[in-house]
C-alpha positions as CSV (number, residue, x, y, z in Angstrom):
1,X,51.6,-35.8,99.1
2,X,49.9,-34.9,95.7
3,X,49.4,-37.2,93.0
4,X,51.3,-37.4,89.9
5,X,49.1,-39.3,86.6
6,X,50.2,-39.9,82.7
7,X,47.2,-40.2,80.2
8,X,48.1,-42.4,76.9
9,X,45.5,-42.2,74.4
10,X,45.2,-45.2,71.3
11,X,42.1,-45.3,69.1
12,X,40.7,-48.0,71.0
13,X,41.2,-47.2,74.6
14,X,42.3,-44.3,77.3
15,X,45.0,-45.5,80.0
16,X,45.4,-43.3,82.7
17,X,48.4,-44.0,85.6
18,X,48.3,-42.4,89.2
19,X,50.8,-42.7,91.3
20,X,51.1,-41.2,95.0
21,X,54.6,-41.1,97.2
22,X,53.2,-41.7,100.6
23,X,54.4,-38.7,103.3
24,X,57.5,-40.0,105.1
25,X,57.1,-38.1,108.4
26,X,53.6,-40.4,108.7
27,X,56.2,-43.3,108.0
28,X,58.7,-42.4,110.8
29,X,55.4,-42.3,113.1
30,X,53.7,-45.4,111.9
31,X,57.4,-46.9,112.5
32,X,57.6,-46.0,116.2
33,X,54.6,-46.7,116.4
34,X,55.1,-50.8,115.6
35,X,58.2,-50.1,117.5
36,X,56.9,-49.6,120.4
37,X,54.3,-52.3,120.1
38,X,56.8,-55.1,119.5
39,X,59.2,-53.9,122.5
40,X,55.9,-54.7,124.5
41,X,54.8,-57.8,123.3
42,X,58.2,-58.9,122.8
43,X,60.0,-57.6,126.3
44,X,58.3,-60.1,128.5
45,X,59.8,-63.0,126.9
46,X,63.1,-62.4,125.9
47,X,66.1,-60.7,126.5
48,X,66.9,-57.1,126.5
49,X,69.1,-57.5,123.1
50,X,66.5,-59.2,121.2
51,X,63.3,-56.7,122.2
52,X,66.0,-53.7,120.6
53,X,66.7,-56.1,117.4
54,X,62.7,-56.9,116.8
55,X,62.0,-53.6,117.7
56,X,64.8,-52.5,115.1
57,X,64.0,-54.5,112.6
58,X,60.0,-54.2,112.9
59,X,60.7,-50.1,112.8
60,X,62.6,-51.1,109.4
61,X,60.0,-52.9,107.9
62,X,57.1,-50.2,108.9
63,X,59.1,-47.5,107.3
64,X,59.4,-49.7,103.5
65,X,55.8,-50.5,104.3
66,X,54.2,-47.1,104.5
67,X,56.4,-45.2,101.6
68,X,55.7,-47.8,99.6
69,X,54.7,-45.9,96.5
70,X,51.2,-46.5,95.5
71,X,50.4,-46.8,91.9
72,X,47.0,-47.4,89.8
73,X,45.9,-47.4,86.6
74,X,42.7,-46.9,84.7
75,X,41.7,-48.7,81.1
76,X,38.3,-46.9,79.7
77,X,37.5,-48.7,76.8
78,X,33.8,-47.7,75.3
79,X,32.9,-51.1,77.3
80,X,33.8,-49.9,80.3
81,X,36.4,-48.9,83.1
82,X,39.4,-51.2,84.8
83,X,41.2,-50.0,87.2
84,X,43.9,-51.9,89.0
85,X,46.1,-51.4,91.7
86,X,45.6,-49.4,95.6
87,X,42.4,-48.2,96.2
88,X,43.3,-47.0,100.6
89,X,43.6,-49.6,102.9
90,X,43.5,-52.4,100.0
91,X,46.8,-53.8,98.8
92,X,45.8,-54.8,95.2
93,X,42.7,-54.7,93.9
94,X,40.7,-54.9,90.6
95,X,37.5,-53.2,90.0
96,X,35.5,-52.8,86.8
97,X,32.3,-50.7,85.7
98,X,30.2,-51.1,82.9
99,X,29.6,-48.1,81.0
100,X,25.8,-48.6,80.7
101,X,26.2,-48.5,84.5
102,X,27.8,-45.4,84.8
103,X,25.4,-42.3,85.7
104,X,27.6,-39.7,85.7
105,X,31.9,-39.4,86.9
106,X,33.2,-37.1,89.6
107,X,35.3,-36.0,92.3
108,X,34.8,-36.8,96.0
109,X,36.6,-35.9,98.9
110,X,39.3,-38.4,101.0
111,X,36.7,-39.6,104.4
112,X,38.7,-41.5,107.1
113,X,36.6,-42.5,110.2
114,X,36.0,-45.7,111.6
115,X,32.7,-46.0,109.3
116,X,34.2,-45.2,105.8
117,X,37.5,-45.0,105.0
118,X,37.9,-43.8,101.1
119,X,40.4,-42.7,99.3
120,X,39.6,-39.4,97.3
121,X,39.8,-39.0,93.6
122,X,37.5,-39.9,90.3
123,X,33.7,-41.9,91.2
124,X,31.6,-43.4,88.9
125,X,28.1,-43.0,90.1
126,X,26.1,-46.0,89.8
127,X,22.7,-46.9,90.6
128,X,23.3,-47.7,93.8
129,X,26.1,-46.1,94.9
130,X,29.6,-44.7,93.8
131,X,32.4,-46.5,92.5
132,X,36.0,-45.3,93.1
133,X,38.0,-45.6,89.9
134,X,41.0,-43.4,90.3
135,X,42.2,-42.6,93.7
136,X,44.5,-39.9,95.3
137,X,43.7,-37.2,92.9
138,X,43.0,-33.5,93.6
139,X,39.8,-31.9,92.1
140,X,41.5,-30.3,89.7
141,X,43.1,-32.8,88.2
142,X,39.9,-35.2,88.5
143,X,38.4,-32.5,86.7
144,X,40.5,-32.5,84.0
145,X,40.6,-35.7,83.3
146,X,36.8,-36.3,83.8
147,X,36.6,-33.9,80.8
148,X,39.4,-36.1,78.8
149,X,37.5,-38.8,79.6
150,X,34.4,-37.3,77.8
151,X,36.2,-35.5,75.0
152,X,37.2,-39.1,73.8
153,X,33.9,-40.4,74.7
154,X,31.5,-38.5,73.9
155,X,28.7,-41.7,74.6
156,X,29.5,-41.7,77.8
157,X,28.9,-37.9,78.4
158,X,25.6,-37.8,76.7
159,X,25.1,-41.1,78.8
160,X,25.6,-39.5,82.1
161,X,23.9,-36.1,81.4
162,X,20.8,-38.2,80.8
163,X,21.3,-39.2,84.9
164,X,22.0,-35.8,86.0
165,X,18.3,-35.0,86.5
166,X,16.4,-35.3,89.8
167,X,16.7,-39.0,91.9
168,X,12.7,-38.2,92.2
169,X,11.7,-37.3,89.1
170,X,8.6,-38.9,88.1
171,X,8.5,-41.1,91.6
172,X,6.9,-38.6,93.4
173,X,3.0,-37.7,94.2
174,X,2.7,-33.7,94.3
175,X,-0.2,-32.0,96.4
176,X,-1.6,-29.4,93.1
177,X,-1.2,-26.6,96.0
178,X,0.2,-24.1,93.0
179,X,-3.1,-25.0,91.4
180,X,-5.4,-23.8,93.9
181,X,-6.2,-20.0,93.5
């Protein structure tokens, strides 16, 4: 399900909220799912009455579990960037960049896989790396509020485009071949 996000904008700081209603037809599958799973753990043990209960109640507790609304927000001070809340698979979690770290912001695509598993949305690019700051968003809205971001600071922008060049540039030993003629 798309993402829904609220800018507030003080003199000293830009917060930015994004929250995402999780899809409930993946619910009702993740929920048979653990269904299933404690009928068979469960059936060998006890009674048929109590593998339907667990199972019952287990199927419950997926379905609260994955439309659980998931909600961060984002605090860019000219410092920095804090963003709090669920970044994927993480519960709660707290990550900050330093500004002076930042090379440049933008959008990258949702992976799932058994090597990565991101969420998509707004990356800071670091030096070694990115940095997710603001999942679940679309391009275009990470887009827009990239541009936000460097309407109210402008430091940052002329920051980043200073990091926009080549990864090689001036690390590299060229041949002359366009000098030979």
């Amino acid at each position: 399900m798309p993402a829904t996000f609220q800018v507030e904008e003080t003199p000293k700081q830009l917060l930015i909220r994004v929250k995402r209603q999780r899809a409930f037809a993946a619910a009702l599958v993740e929920a048979a799912a653990t269904a299933l799973f404690i009928a068979f753990l469960v059936h060998r043990v006890a009674p048929m009455a109590v593998v339907i209960t667990s199972a019952l109640l287990g199927a419950i507790f997926a379905i609260m579990w994955f439309t659980r609304e998931n909600n961060v927000e984002l605090r860019i001070t000219n410092l920095g960037f804090i963003a709090k809340g669920s970044f994927g698979g993480e519960y709660r979690s707290v990550r900050k960049v330093s500004a002076a770290d930042i090379h440049w912001l933008e959008y990258q695509e949702e992976q799932a896989g058994p090597e990565a598993d991101r969420p998509g949305g707004m990356y800071a690019k670091v030096k070694y790396g990115s940095q997710c700051v603001l999942p679940y968003l679309d391009e275009s809205q990470t887009n827009e509020l990239i541009e936000r971001i460097y309407a109210k600071y402008p430091s940052l922008k002329s920051n980043c485009a200073g990091h926009r060049t080549s990864a090689f540039e001036g690390h590299f030993t060229t041949l002359g071949l366009e000098k030979r003629r």
